[in-house]
C-alpha positions as protocol buffer text, in pm:
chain_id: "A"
residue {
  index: 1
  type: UNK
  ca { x: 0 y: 0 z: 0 }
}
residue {
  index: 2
  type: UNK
  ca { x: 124 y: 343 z: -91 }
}
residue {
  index: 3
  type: UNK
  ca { x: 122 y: 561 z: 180 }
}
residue {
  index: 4
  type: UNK
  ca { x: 60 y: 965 z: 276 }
}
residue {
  index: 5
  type: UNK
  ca { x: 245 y: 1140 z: 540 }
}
residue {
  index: 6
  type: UNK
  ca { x: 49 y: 1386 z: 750 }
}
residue {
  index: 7
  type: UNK
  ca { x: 217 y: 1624 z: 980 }
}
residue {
  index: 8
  type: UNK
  ca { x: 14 y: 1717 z: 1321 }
}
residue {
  index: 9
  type: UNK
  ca { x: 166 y: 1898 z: 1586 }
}
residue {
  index: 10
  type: UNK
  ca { x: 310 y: 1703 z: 1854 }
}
residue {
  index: 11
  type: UNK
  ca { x: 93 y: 1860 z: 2070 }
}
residue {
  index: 12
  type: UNK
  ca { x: -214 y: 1651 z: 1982 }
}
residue {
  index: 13
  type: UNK
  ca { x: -73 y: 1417 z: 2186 }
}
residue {
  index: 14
  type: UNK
  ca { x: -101 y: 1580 z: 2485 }
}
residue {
  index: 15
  type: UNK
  ca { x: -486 y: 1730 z: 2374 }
}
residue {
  index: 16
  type: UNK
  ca { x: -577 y: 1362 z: 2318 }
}
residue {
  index: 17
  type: UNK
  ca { x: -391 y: 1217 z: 2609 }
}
residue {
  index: 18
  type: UNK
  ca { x: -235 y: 934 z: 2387 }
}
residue {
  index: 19
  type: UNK
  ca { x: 94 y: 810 z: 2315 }
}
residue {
  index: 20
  type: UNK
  ca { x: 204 y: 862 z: 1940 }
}
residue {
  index: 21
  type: UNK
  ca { x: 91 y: 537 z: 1822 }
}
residue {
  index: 22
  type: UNK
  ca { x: -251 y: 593 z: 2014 }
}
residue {
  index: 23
  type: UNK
  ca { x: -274 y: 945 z: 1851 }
}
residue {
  index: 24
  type: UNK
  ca { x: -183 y: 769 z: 1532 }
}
residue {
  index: 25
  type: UNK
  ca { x: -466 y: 482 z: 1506 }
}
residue {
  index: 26
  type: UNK
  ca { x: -683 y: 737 z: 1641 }
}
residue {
  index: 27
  type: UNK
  ca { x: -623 y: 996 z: 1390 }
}
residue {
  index: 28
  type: UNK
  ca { x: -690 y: 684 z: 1133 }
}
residue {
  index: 29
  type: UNK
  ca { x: -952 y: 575 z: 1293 }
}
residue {
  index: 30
  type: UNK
  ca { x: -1133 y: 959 z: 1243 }
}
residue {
  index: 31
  type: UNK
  ca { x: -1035 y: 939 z: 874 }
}
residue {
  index: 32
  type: UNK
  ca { x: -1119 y: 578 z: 764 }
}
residue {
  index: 33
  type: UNK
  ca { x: -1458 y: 568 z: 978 }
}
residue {
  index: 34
  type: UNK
  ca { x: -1555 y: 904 z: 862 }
}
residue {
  index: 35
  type: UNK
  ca { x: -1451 y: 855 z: 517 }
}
residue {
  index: 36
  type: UNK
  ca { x: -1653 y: 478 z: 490 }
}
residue {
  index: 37
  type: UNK
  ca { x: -2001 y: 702 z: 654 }
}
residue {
  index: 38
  type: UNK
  ca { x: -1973 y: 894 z: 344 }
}
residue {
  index: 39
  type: UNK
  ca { x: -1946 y: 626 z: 92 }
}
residue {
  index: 40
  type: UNK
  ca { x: -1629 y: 758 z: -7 }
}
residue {
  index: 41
  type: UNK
  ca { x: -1427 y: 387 z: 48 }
}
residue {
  index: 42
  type: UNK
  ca { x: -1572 y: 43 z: 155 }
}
residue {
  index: 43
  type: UNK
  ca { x: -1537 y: -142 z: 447 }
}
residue {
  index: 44
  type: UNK
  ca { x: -1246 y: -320 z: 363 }
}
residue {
  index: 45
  type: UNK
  ca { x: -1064 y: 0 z: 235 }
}
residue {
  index: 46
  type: UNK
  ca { x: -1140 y: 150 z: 602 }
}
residue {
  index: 47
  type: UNK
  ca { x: -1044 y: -164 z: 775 }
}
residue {
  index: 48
  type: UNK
  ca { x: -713 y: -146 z: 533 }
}
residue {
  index: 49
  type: UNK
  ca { x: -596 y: 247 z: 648 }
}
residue {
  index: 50
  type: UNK
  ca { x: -668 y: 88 z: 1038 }
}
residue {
  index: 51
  type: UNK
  ca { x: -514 y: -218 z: 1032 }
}
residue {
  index: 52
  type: UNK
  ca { x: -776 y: -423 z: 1057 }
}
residue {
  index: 53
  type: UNK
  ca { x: -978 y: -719 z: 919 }
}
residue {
  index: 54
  type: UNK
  ca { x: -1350 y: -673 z: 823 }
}
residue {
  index: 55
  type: UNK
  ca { x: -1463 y: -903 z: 1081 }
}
residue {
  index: 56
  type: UNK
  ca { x: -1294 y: -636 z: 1296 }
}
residue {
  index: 57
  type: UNK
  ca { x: -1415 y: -316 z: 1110 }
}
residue {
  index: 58
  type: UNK
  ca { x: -1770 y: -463 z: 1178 }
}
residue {
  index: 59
  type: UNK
  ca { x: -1767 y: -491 z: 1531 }
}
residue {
  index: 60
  type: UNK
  ca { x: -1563 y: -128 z: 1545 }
}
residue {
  index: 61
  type: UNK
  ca { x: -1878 y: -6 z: 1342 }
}
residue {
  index: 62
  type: UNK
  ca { x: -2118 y: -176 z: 1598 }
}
residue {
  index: 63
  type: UNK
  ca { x: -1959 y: 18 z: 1879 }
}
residue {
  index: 64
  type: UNK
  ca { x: -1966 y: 355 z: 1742 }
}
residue {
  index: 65
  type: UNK
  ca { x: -2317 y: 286 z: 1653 }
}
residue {
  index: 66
  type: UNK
  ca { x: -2252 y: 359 z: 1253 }
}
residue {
  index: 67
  type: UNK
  ca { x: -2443 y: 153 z: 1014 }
}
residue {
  index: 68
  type: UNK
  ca { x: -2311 y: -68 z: 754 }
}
residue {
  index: 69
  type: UNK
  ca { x: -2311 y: 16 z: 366 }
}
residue {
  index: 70
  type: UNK
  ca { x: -2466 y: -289 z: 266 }
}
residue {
  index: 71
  type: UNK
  ca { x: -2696 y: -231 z: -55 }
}
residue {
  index: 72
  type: UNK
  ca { x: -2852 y: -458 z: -322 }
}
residue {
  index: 73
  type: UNK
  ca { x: -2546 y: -467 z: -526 }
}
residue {
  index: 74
  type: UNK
  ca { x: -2407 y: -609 z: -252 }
}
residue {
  index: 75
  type: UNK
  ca { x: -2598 y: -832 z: -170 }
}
residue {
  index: 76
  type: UNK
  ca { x: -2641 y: -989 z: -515 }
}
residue {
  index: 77
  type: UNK
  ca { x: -2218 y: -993 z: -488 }
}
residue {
  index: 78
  type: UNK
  ca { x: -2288 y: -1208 z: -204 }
}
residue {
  index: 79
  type: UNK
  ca { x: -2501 y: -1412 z: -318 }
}
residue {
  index: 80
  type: UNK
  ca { x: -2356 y: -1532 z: -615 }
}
residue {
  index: 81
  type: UNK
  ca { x: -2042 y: -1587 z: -429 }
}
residue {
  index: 82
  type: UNK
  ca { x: -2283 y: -1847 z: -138 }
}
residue {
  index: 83
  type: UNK
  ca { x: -2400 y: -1999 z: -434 }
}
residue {
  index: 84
  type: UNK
  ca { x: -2058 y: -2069 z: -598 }
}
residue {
  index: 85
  type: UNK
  ca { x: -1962 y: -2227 z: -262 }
}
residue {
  index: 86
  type: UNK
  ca { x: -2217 y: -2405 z: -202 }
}
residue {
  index: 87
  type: UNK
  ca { x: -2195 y: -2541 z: -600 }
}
């Protein structure tokens, strides 16, 4: 993954009360959950900027209370994909 550097001034730390890699995933956190509300990337794109697996990104998105993105497109995808499995 390509990534962008984003300068904040160390004094976010101390706003936050966080160590720099707390101030980090939280900053990501911010930017990938706000950025999946939006539509703007998927669930797996915002579980890729955190670190995390969608199993994961789920259950973050059941604690903060924000719904999942899941239209019809989707759930054809799905579907097609159960019935492949299941042959």
């Amino acid at each position: 993954m390509n990534e962008l550097h984003v300068t904040f001034p160390k004094s976010l730390e101390i706003t936050l009360n966080k160590s720099e890699s707390e101030t980090v995933s939280t900053i990501k956190e911010i930017v990938a959950l706000h950025l999946y509300k939006n539509g703007t990337i998927s669930l797996g794109k915002a579980g890729e900027i955190m670190g995390l697996s969608k199993q994961e990104m789920l259950h973050l998105l059941s604690i903060r209370r924000i719904p999942i993105n899941y239209d019809v497109d989707d759930l054809e995808s799905d579907l097609e994909t159960l019935d492949r499995v299941l042959g």
